[in-house]
mmCIF file of the N, C-alpha and C atoms, coordinates in Angstrom:
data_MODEL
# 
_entry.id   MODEL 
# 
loop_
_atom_site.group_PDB 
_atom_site.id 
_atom_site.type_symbol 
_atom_site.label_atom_id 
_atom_site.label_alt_id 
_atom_site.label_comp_id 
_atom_site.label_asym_id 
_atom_site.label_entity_id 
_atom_site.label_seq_id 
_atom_site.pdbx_PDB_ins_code 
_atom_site.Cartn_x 
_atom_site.Cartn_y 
_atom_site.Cartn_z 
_atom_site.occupancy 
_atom_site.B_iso_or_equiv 
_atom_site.pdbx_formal_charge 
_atom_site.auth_seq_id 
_atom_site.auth_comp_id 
_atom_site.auth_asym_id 
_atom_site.auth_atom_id 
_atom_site.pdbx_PDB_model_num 
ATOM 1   N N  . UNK A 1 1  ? 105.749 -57.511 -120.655 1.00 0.00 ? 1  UNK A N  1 
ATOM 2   C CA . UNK A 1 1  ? 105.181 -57.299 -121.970 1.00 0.00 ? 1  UNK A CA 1 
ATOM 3   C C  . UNK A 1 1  ? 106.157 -57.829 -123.011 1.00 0.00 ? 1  UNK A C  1 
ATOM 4   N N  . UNK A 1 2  ? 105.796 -58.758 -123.673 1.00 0.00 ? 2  UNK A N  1 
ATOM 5   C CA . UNK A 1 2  ? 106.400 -59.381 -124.731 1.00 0.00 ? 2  UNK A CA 1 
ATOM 6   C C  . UNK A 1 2  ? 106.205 -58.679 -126.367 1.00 0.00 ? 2  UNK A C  1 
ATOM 7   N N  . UNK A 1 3  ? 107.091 -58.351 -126.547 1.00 0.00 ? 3  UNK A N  1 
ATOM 8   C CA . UNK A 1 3  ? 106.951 -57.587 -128.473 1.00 0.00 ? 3  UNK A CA 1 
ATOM 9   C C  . UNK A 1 3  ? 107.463 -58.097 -129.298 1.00 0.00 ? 3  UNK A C  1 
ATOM 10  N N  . UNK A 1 4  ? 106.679 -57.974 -130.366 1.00 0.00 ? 4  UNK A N  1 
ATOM 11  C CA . UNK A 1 4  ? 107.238 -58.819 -131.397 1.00 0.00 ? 4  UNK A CA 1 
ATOM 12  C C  . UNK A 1 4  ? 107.127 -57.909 -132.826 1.00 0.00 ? 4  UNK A C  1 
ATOM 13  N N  . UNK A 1 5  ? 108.542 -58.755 -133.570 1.00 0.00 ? 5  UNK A N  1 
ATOM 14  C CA . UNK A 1 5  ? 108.189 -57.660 -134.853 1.00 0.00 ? 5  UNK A CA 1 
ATOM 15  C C  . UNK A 1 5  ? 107.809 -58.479 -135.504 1.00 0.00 ? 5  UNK A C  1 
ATOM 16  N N  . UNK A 1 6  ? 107.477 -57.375 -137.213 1.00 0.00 ? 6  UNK A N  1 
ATOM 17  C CA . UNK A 1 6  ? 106.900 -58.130 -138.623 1.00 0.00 ? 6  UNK A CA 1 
ATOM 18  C C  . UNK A 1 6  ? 107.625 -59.393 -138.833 1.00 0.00 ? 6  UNK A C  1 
ATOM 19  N N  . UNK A 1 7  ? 108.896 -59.133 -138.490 1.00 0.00 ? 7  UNK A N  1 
ATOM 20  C CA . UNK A 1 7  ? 110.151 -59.955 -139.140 1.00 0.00 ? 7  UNK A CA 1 
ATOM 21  C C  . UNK A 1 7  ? 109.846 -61.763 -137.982 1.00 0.00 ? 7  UNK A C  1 
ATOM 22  N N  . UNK A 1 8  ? 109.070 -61.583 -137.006 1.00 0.00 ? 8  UNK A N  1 
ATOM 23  C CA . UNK A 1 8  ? 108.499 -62.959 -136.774 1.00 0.00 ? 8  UNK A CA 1 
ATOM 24  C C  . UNK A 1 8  ? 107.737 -63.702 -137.044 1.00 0.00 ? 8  UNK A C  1 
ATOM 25  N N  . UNK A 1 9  ? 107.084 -62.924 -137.818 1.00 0.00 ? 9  UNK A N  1 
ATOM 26  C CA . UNK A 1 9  ? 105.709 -63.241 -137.939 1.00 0.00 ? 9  UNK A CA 1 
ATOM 27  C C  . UNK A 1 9  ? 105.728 -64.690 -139.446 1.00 0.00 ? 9  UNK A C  1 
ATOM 28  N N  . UNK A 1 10 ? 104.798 -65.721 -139.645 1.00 0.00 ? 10 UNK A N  1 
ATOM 29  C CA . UNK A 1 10 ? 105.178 -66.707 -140.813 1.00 0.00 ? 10 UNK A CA 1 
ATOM 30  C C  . UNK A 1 10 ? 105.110 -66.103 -142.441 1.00 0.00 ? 10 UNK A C  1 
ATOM 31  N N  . UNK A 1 11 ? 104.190 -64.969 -142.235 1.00 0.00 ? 11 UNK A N  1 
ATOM 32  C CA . UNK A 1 11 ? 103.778 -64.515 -143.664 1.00 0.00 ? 11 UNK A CA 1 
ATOM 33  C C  . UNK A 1 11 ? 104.695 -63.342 -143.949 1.00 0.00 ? 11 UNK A C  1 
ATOM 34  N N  . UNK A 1 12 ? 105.849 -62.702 -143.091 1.00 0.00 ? 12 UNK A N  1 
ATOM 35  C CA . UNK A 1 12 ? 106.281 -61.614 -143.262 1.00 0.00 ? 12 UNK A CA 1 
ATOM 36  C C  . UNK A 1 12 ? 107.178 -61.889 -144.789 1.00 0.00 ? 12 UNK A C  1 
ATOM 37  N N  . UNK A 1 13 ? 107.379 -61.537 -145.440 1.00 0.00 ? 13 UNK A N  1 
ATOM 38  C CA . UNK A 1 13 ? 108.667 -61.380 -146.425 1.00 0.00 ? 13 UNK A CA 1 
ATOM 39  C C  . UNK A 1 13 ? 109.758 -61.888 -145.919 1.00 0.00 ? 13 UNK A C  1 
ATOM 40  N N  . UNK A 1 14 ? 110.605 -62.333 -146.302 1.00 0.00 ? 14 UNK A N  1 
ATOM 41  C CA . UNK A 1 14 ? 112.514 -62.398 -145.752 1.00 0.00 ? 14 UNK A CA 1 
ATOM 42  C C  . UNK A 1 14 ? 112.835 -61.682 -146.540 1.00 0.00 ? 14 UNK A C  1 
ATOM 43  N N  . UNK A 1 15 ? 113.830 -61.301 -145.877 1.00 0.00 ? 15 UNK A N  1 
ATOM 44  C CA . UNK A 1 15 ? 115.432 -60.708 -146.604 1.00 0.00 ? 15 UNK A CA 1 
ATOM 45  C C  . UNK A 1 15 ? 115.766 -61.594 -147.113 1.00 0.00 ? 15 UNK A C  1 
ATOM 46  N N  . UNK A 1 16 ? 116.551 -62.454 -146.397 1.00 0.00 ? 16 UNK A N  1 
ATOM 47  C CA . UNK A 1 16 ? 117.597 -63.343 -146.347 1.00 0.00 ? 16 UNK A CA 1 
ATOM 48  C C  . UNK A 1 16 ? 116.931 -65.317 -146.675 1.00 0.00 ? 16 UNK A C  1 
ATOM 49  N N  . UNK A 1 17 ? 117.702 -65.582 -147.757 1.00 0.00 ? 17 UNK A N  1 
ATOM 50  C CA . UNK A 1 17 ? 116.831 -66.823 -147.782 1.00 0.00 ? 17 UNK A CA 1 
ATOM 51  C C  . UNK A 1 17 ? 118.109 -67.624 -147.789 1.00 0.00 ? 17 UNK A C  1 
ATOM 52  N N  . UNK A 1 18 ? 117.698 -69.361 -147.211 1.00 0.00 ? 18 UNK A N  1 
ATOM 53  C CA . UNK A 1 18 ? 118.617 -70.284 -147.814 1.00 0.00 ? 18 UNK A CA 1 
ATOM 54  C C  . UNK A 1 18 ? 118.841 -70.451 -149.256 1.00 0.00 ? 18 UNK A C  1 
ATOM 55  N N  . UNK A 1 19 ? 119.913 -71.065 -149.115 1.00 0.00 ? 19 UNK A N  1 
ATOM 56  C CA . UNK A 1 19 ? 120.438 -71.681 -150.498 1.00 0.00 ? 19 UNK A CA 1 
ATOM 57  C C  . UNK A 1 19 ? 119.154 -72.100 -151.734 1.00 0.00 ? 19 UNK A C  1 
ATOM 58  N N  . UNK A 1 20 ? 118.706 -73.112 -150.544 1.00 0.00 ? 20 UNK A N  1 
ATOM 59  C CA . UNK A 1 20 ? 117.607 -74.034 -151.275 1.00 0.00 ? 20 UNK A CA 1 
ATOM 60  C C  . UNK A 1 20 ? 116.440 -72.976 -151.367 1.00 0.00 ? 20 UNK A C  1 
ATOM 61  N N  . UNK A 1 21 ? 116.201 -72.599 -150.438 1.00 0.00 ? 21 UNK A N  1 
ATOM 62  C CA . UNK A 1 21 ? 115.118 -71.699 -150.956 1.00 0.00 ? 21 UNK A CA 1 
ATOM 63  C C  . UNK A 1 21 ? 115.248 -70.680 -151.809 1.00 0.00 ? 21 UNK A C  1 
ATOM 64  N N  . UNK A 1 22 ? 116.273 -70.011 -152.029 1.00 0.00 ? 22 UNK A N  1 
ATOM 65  C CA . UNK A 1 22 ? 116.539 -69.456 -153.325 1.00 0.00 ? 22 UNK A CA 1 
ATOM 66  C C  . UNK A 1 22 ? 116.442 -69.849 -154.847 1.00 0.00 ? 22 UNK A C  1 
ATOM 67  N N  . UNK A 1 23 ? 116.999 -71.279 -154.363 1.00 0.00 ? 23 UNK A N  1 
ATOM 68  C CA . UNK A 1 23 ? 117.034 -72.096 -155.790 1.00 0.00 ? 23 UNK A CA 1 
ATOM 69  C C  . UNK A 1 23 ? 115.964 -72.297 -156.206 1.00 0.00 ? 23 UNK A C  1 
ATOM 70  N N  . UNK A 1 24 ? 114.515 -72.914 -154.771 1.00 0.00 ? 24 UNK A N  1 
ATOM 71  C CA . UNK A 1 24 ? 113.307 -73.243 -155.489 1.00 0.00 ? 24 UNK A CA 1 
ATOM 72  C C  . UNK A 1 24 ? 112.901 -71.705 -156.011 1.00 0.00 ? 24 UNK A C  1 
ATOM 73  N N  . UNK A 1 25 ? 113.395 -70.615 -155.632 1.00 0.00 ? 25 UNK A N  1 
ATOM 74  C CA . UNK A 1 25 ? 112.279 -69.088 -155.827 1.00 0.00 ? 25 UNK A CA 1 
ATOM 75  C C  . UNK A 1 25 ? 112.577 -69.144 -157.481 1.00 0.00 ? 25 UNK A C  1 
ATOM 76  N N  . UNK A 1 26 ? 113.870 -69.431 -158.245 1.00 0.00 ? 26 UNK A N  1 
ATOM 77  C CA . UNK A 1 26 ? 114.692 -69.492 -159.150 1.00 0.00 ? 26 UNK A CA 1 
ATOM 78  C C  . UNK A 1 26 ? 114.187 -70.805 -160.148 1.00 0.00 ? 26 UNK A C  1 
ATOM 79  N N  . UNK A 1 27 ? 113.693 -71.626 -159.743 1.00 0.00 ? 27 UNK A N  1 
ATOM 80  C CA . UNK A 1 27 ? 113.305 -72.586 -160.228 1.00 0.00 ? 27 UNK A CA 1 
ATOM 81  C C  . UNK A 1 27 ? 114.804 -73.701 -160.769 1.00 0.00 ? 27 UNK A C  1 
ATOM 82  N N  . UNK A 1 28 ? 115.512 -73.284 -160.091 1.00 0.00 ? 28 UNK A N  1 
ATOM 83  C CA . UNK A 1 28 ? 116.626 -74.534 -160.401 1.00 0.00 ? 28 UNK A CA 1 
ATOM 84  C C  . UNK A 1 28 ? 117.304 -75.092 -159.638 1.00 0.00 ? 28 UNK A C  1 
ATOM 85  N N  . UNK A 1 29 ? 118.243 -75.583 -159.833 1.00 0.00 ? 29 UNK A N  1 
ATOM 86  C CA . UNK A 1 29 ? 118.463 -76.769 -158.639 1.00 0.00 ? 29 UNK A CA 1 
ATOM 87  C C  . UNK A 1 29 ? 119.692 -75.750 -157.769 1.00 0.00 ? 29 UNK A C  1 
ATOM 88  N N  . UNK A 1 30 ? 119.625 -76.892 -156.362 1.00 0.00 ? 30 UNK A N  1 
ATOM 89  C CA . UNK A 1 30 ? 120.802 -76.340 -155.198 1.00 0.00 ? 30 UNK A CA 1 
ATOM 90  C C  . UNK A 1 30 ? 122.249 -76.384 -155.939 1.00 0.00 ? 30 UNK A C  1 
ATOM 91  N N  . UNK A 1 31 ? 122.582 -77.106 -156.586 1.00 0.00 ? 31 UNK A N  1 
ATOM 92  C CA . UNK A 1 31 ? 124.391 -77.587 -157.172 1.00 0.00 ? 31 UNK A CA 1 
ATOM 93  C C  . UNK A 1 31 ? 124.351 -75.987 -158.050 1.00 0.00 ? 31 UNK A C  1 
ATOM 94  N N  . UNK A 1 32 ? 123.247 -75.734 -158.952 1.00 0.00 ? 32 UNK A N  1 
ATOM 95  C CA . UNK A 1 32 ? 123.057 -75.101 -159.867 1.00 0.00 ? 32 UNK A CA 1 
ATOM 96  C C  . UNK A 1 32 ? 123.565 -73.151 -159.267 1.00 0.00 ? 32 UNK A C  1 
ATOM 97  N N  . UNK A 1 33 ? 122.569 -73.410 -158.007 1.00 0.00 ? 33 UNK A N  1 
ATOM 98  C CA . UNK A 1 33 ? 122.535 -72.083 -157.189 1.00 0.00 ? 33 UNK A CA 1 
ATOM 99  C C  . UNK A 1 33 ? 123.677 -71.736 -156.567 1.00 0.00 ? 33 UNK A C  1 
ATOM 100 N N  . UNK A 1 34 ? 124.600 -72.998 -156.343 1.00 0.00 ? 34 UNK A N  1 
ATOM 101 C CA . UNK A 1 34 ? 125.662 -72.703 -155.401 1.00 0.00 ? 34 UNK A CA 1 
ATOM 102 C C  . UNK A 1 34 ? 126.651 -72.433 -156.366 1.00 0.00 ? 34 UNK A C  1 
ATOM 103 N N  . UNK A 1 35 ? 126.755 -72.854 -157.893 1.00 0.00 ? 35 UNK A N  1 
ATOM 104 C CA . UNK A 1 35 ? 127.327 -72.394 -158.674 1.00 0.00 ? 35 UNK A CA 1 
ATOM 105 C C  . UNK A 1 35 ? 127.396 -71.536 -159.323 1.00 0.00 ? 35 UNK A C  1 
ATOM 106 N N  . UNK A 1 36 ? 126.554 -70.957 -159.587 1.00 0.00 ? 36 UNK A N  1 
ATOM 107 C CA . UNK A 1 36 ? 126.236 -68.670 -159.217 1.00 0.00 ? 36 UNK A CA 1 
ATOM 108 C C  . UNK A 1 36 ? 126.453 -68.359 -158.303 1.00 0.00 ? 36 UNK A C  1 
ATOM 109 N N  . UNK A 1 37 ? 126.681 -68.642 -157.365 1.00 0.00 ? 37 UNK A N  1 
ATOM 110 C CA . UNK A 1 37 ? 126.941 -67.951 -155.741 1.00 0.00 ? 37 UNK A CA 1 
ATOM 111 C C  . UNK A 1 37 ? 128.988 -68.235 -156.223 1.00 0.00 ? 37 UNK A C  1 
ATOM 112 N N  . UNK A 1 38 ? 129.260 -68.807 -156.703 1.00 0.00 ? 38 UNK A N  1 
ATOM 113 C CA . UNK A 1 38 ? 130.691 -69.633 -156.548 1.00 0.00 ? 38 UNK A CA 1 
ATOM 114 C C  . UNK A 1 38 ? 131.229 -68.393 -157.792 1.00 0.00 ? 38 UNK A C  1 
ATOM 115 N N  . UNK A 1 39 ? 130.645 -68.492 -158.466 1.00 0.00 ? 39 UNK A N  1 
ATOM 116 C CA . UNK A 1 39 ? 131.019 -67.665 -159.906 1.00 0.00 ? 39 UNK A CA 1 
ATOM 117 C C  . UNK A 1 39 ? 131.200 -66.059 -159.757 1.00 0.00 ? 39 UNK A C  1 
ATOM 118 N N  . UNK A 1 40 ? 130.181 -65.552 -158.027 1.00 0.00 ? 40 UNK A N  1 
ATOM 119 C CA . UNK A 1 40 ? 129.600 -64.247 -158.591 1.00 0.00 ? 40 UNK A CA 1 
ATOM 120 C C  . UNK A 1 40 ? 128.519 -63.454 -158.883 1.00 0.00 ? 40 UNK A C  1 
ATOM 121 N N  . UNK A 1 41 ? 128.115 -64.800 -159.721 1.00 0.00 ? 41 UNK A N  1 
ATOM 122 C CA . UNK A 1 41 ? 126.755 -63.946 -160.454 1.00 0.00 ? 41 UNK A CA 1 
ATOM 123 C C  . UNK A 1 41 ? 125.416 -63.819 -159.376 1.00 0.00 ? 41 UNK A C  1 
ATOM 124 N N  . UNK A 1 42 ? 125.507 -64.169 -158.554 1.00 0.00 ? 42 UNK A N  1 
ATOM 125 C CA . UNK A 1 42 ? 124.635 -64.291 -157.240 1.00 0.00 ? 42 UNK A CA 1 
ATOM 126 C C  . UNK A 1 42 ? 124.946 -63.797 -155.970 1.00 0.00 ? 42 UNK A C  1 
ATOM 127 N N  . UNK A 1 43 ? 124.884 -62.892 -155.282 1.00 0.00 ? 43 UNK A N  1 
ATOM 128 C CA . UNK A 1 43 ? 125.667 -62.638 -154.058 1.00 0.00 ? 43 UNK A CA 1 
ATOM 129 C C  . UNK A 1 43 ? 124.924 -63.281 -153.236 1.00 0.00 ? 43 UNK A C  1 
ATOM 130 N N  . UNK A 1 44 ? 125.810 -63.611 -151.893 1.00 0.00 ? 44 UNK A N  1 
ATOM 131 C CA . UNK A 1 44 ? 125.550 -64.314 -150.437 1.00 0.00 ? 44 UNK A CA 1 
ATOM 132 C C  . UNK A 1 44 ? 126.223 -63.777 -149.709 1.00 0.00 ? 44 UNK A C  1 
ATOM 133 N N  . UNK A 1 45 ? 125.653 -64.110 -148.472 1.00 0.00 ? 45 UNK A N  1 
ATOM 134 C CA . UNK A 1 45 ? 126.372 -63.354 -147.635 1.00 0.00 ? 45 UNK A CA 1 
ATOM 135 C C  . UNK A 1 45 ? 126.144 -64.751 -146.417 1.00 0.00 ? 45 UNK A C  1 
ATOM 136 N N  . UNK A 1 46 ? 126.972 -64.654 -145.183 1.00 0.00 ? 46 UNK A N  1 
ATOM 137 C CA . UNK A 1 46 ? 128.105 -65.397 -144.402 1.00 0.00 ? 46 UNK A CA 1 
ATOM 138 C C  . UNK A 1 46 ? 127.076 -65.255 -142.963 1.00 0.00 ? 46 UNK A C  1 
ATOM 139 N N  . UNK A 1 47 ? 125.784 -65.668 -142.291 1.00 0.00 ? 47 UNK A N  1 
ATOM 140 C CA . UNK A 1 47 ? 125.423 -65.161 -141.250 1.00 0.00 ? 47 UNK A CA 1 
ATOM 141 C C  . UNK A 1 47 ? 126.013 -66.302 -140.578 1.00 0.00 ? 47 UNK A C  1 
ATOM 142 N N  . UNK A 1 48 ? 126.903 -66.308 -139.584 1.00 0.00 ? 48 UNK A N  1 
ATOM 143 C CA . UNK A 1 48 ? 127.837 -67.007 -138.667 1.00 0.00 ? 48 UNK A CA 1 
ATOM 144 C C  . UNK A 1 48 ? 128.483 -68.258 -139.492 1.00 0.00 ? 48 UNK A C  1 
ATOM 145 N N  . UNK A 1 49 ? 128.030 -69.142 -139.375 1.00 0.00 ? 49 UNK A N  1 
ATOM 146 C CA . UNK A 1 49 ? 128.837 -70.090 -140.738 1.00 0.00 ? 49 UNK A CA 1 
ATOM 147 C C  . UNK A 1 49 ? 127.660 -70.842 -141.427 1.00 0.00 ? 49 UNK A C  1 
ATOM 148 N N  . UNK A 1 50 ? 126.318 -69.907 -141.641 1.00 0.00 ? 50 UNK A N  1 
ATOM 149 C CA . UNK A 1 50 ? 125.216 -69.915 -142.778 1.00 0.00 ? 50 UNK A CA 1 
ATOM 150 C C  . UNK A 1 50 ? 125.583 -69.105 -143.682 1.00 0.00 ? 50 UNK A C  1 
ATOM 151 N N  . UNK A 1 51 ? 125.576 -69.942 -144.889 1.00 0.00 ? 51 UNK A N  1 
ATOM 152 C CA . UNK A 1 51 ? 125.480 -68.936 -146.471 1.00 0.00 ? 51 UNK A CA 1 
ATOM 153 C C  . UNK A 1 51 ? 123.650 -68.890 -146.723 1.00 0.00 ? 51 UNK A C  1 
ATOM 154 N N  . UNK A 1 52 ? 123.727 -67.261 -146.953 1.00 0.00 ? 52 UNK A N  1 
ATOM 155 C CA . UNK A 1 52 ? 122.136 -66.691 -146.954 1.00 0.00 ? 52 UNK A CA 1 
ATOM 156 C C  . UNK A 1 52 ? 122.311 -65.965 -148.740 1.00 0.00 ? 52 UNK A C  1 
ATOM 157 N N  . UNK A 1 53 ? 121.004 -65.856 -149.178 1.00 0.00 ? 53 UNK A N  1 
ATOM 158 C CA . UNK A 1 53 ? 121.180 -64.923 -150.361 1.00 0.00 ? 53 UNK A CA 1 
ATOM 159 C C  . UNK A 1 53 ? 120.079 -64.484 -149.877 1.00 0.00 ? 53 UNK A C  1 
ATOM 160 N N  . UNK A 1 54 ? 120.774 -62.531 -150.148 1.00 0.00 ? 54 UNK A N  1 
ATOM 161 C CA . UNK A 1 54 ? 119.237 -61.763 -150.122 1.00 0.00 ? 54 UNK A CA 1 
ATOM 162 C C  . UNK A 1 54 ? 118.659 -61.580 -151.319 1.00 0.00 ? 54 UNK A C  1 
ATOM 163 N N  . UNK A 1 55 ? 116.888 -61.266 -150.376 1.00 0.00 ? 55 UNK A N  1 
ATOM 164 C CA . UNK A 1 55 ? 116.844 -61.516 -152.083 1.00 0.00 ? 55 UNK A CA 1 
ATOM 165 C C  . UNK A 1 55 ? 116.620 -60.487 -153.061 1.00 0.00 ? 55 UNK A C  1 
ATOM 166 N N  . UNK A 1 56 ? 117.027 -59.531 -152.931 1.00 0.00 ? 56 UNK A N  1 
ATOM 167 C CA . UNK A 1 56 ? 117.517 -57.989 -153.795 1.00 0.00 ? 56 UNK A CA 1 
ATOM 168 C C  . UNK A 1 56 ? 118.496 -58.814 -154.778 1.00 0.00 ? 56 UNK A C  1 
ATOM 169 N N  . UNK A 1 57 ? 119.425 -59.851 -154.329 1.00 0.00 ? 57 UNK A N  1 
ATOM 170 C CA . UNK A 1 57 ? 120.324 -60.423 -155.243 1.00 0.00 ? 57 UNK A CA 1 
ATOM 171 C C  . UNK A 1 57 ? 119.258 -61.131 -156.027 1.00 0.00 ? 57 UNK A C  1 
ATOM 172 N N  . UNK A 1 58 ? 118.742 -61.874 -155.872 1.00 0.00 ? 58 UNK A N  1 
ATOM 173 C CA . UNK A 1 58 ? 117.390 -62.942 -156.671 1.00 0.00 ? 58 UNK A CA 1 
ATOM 174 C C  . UNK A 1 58 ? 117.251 -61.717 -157.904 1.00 0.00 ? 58 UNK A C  1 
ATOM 175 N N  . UNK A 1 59 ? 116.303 -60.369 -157.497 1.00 0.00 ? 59 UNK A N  1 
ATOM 176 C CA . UNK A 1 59 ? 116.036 -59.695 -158.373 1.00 0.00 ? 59 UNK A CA 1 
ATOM 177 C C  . UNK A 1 59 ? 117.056 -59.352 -159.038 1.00 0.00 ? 59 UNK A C  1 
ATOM 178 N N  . UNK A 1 60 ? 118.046 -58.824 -158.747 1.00 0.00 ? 60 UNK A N  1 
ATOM 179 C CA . UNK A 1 60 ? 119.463 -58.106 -159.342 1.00 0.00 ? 60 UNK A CA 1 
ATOM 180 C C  . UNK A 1 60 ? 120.074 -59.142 -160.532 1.00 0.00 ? 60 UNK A C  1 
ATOM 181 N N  . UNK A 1 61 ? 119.871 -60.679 -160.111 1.00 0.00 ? 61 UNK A N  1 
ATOM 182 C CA . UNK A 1 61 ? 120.398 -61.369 -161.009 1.00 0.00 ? 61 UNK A CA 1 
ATOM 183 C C  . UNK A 1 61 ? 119.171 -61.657 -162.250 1.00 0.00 ? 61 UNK A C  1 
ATOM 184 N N  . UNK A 1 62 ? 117.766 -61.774 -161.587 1.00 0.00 ? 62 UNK A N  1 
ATOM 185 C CA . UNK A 1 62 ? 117.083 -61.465 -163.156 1.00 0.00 ? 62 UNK A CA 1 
ATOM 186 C C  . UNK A 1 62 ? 117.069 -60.881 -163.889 1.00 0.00 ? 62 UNK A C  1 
ATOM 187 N N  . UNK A 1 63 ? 116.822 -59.346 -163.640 1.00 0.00 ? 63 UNK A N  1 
ATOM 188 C CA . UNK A 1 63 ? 117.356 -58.055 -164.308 1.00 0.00 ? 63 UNK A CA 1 
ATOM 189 C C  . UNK A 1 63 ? 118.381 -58.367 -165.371 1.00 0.00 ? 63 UNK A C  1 
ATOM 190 N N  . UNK A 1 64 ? 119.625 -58.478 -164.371 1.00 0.00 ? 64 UNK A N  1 
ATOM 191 C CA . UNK A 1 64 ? 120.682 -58.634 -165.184 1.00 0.00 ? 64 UNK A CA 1 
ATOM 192 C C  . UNK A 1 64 ? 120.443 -59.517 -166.690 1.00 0.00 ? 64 UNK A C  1 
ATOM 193 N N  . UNK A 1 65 ? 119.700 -61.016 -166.410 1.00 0.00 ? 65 UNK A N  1 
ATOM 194 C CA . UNK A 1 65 ? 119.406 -62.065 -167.494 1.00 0.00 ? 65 UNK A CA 1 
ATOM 195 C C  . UNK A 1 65 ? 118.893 -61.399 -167.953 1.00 0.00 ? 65 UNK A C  1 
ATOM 196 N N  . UNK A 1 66 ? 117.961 -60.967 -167.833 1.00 0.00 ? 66 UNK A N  1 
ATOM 197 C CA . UNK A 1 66 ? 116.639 -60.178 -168.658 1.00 0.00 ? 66 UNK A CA 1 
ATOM 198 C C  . UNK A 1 66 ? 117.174 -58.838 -169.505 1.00 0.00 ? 66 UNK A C  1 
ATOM 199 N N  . UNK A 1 67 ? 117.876 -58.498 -169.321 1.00 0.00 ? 67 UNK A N  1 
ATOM 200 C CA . UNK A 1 67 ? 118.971 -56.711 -169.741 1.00 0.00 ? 67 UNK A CA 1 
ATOM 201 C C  . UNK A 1 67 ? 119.599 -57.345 -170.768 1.00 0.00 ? 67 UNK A C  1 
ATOM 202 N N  . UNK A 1 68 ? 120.614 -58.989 -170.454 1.00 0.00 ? 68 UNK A N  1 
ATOM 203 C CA . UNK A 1 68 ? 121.686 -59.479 -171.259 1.00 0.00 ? 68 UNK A CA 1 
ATOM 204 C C  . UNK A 1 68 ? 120.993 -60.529 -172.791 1.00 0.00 ? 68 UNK A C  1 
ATOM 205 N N  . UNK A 1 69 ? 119.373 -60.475 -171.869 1.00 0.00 ? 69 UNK A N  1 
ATOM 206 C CA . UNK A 1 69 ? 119.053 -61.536 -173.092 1.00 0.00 ? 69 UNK A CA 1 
ATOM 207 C C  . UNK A 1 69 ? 118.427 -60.641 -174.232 1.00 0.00 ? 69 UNK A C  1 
ATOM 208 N N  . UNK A 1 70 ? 117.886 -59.392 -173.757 1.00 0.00 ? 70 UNK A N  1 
ATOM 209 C CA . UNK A 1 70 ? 117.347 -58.467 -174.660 1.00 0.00 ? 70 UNK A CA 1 
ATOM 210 C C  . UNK A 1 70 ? 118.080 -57.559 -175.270 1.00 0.00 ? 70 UNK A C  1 
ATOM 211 N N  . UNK A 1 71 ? 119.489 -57.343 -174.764 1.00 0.00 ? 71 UNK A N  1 
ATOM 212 C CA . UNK A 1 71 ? 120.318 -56.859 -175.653 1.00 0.00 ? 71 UNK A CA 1 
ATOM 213 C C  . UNK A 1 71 ? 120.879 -58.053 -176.461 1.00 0.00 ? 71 UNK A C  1 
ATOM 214 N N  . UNK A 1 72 ? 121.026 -59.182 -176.270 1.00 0.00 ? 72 UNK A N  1 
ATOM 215 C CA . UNK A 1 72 ? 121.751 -60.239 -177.564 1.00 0.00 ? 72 UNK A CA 1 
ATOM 216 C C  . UNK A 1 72 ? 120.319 -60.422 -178.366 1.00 0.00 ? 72 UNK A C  1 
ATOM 217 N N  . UNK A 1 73 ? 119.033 -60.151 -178.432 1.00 0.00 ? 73 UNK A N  1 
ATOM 218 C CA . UNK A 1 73 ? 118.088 -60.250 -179.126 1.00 0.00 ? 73 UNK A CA 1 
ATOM 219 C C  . UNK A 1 73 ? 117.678 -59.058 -180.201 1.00 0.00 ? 73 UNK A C  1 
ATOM 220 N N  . UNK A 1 74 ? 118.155 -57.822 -180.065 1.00 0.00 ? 74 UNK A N  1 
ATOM 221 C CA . UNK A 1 74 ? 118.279 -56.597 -180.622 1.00 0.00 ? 74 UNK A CA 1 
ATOM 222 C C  . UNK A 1 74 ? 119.506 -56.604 -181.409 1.00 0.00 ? 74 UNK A C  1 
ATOM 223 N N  . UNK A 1 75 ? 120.910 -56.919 -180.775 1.00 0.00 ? 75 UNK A N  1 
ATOM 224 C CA . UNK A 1 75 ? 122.003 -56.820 -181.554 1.00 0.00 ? 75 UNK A CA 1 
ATOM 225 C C  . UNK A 1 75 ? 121.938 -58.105 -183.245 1.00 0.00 ? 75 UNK A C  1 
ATOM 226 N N  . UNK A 1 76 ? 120.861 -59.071 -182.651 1.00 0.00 ? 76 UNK A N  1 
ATOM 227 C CA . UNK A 1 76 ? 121.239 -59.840 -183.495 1.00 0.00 ? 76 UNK A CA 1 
ATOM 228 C C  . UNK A 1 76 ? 119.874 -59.352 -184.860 1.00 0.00 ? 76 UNK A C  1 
# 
């Protein structure tokens, strides 16, 4: 008997995305993405010698834009 989880399946969600596929979810480029990942502002993480971003980070870093752009829009 062969089993399989959600996590095989093509339509399931990921956790964990490439670079590039992060960048397209983000709408900007790979140089762009790897330079938030380089800075910080993006976490990744190391699966054997793949750099992955989850994507709780994707959300975590909009938030953040979205928190930083609406407080410099109020202060001003």
């Amino acid at each position: 008997m062969h089993h399989t989880t959600d996590s095989t399946k093509p339509d399931a969600p990921r956790e964990l995305l490439t670079v590039e596929a992060a960048a397209r979810r983000l709408s900007i480029g790979r140089t762009t993405m790897y330079a938030l990942i380089r800075t910080g502002q993006i976490l990744s993480v190391r699966v054997g010698r793949l750099r992955r971003v989850p994507v709780d980070a994707l959300t975590a870093y909009v938030r953040q834009l979205a928190s930083t752009q609406h407080a410099s829009h109020t202060a001003a």
